[in-house]
C-alpha positions as CSV (number, residue, x, y, z in Angstrom):
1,X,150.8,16.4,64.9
2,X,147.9,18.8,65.7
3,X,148.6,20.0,69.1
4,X,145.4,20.3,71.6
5,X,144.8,23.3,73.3
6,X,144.8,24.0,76.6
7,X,141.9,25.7,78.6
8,X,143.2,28.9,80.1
9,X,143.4,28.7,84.2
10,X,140.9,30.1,86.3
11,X,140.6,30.8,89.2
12,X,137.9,29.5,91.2
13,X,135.4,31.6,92.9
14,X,133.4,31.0,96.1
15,X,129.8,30.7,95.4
16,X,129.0,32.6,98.6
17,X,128.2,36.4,97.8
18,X,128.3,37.7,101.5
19,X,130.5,36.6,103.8
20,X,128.4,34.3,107.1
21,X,127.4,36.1,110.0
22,X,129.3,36.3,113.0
23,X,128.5,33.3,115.8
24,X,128.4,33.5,119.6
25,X,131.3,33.9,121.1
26,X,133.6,34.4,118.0
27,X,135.6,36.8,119.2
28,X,136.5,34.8,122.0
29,X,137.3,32.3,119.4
30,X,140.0,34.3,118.1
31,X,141.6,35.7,121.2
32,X,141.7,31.8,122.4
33,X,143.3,31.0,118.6
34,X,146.1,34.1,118.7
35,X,147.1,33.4,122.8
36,X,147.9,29.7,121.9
37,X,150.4,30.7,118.5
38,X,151.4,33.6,120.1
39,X,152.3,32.8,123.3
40,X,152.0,29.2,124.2
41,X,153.9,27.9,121.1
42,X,156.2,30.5,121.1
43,X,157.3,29.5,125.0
44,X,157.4,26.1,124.0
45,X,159.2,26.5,121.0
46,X,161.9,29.0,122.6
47,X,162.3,27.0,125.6
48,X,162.8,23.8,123.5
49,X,165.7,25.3,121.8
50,X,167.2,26.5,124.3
51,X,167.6,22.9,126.1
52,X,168.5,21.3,122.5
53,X,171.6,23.4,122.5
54,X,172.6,23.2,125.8
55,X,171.9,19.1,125.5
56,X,174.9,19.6,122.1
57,X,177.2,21.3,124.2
58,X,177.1,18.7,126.9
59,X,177.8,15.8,124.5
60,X,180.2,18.3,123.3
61,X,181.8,18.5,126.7
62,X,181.4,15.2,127.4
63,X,182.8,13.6,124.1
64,X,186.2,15.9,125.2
65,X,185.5,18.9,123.1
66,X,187.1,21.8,124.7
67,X,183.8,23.7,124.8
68,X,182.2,24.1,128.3
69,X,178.1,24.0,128.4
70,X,177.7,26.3,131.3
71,X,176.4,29.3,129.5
72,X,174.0,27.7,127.5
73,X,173.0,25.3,130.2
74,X,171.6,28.8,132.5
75,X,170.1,29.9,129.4
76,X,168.2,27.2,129.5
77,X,167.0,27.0,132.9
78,X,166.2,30.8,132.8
79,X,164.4,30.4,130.0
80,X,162.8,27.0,131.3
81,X,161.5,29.2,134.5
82,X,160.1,31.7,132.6
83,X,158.2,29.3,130.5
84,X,156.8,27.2,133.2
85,X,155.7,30.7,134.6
86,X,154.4,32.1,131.0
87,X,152.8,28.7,130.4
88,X,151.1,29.0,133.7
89,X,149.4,32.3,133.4
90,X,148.7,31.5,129.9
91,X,147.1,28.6,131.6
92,X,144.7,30.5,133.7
93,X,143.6,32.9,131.1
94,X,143.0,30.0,128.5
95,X,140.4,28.9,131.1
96,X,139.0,31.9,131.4
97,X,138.6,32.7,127.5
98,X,137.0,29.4,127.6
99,X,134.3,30.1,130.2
100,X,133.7,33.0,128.7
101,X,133.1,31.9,125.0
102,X,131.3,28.8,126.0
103,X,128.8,31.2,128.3
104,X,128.3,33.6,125.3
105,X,127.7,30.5,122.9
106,X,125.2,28.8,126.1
107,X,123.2,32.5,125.7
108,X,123.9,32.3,122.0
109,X,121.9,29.4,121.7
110,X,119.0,30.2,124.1
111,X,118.6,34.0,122.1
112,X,117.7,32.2,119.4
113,X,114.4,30.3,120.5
114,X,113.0,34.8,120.2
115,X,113.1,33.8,116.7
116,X,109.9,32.0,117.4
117,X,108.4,35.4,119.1
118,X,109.7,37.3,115.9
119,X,113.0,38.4,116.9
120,X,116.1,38.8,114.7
121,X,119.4,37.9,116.3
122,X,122.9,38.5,115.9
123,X,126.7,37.6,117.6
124,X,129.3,39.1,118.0
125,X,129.0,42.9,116.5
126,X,132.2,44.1,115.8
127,X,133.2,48.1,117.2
128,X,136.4,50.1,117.3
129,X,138.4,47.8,120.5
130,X,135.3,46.3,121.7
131,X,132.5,43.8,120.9
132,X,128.5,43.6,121.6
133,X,128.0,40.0,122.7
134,X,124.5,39.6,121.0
135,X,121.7,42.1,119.6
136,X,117.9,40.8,119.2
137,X,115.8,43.0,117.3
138,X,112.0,42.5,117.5
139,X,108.7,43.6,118.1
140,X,109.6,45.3,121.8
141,X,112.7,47.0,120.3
142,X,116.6,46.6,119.9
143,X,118.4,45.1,122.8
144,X,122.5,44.3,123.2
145,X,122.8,41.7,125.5
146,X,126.2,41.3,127.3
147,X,127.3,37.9,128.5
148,X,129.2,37.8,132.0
149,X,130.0,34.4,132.7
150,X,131.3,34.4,136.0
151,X,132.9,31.5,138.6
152,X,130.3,31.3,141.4
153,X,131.3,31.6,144.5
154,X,132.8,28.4,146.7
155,X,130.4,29.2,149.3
156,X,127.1,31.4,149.9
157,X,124.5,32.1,147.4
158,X,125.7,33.4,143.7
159,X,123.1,35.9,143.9
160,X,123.0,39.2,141.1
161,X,121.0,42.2,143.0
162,X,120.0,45.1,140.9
163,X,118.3,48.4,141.2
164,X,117.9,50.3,138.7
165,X,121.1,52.6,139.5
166,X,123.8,49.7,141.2
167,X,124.9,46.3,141.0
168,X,126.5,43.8,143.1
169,X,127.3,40.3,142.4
170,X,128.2,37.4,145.4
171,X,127.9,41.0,147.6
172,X,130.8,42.6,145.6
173,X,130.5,45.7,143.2
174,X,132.5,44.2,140.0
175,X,136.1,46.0,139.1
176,X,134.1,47.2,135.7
177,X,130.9,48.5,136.1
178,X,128.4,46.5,133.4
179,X,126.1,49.6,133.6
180,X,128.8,52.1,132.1
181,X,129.8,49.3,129.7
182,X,125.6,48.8,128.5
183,X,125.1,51.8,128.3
184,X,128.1,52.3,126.2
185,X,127.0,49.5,123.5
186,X,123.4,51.7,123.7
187,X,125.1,54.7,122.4
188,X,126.8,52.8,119.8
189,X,124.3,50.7,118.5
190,X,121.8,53.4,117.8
191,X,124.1,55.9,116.3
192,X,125.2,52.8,113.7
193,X,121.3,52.5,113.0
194,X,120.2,55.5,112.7
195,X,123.0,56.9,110.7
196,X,122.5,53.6,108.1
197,X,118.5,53.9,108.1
198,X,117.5,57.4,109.0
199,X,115.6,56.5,111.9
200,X,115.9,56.3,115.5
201,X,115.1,53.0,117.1
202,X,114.9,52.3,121.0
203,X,117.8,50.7,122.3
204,X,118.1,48.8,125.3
205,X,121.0,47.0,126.7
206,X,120.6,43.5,129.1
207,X,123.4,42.6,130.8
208,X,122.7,38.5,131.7
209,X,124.5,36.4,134.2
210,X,124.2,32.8,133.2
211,X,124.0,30.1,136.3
212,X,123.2,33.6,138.8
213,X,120.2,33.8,140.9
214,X,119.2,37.8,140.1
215,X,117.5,39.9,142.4
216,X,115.7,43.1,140.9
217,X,115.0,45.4,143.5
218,X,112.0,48.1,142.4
219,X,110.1,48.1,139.3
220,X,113.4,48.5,136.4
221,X,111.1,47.3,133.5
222,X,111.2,50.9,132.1
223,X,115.3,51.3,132.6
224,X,117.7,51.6,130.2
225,X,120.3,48.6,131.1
226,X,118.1,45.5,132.4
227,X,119.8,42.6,134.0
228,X,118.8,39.1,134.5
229,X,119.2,35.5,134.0
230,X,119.4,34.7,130.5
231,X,116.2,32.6,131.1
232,X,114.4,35.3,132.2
233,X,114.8,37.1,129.2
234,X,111.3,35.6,127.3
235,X,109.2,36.7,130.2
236,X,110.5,40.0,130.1
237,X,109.8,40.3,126.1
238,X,106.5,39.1,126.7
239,X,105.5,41.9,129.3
240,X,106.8,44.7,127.0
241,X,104.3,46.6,124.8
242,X,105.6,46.6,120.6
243,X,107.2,49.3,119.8
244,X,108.2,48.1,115.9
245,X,106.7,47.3,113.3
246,X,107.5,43.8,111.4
247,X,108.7,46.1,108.5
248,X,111.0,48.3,110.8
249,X,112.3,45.2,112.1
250,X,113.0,43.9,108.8
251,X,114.7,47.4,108.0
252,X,117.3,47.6,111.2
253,X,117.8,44.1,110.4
254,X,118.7,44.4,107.2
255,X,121.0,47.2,108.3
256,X,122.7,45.8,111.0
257,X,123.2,42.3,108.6
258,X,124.8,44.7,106.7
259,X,126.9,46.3,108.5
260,X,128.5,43.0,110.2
261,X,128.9,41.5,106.8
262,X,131.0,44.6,105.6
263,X,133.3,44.5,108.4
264,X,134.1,40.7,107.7
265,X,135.2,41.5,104.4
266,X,137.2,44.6,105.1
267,X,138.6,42.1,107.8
268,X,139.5,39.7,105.2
């Protein structure tokens, strides 16, 4: 009998060259994804054990086995108090991830209508321990936009001033200043581009309050760090004078596409 042979095994390979962009709100994403195994499932699955053994030495005890359930019954209810207590904070900052991504993927969305005005956009930029919300790139220049979606207050106005130099928000001065943060992106974001392409672009950071009635307070059009209401953000785009060309902005596009791709597969 002639025997057939047999095609050699292969492995499949994905038909995507690059790896997708990153989307709004992505990192977010992950933090949500690693607190829930990490934490909340790890509680659980402690605290569930620890009663399932305590449970056996009860029938144990019960049945006439001369085995008392004492210890393992405290175990239990110390580790049962530490896990309603674990599962509650984990709780609160599960909500908060969540208000946070869904803000970043709410600006997300509304960045990229600028496509129509010729902008490029991007979410979620990757640095060493921190992240750049957005980046548009466009005629006016390159902006980082950073996303703080915050509870409004119960009562008075959620009202954003800003003036040039400070910033309050519901008549507070935030824990960590936005400005030093901005500015910090700034510095980052044009050293990335101009080592990659050779050139030095204009970078400009806006730090966006969704749902907050912002004040500006002087003309700040020419600032550094601009903040507003994400809605406000085509007006101000519109009022600017170009600074790139369409082929620059394909070039720190292309670059910055590059980059983010890159670090997705060395993430990989």
């Amino acid at each position: 009998m002639k025997r057939l042979k047999r095609k050699p095994v292969e492995i499949d390979r994905s038909p995507l060259k690059d790896r997708p962009l990153r989307h709004a709100g992505q990192s977010l994403d992950e933090q949500l994804e690693n607190l829930i195994h990490d934490e909340i499932l790890s509680i659980s699955l402690i605290t569930g054990l620890l009663g399932f053994m305590a449970f056996m030495e009860w029938m144990r005890h019960l049945f006439g086995w001369n085995v008392h359930p004492l210890m393992w019954t405290v175990m239990f209810v110390v580790a049962l108090l530490a896990g309603i207590r674990g599962l509650f904070r984990a709780r609160t900052r599960v909500r908060l991830l969540r208000q946070a991504r869904d803000g970043e993927r709410a600006v997300g969305e509304f960045l990229e209508r600028l496509r129509e005005l010729g902008y490029q956009v991007f979410h979620d930029l990757i640095g060493e321990n921190f992240n750049v919300d957005h980046v548009i790139i466009g005629p006016a220049g390159v902006f980082t936009v950073e996303t703080k979606t915050l509870s409004k207050p119960a009562r008075g106005r959620a009202e954003v001033v800003y003036d040039g130099h400070d910033i309050t928000v519901g008549g507070f001065t935030p824990d960590r200043d936005p400005l030093v943060q901005a500015r910090a992106q700034i510095g980052w974001l044009r050293t990335l581009l101009q080592e990659s392409t050779g050139r030095s672009f204009p970078v400009r950071a806006l730090v966006v309050y969704p749902g907050w009635f912002v004040t500006l307070k002087g003309d700040i059009r020419q600032r550094d760090v601009l903040v507003m209401n994400p809605r406000q953000i085509p007006a101000f785009l519109g009022k600017l004078s170009a600074k790139l060309s369409p082929e620059e902005v394909k070039l720190a596009s292309y670059h910055l596409s590059r980059h983010i791709r890159v670090g997705e597969q060395n993430a990989a």
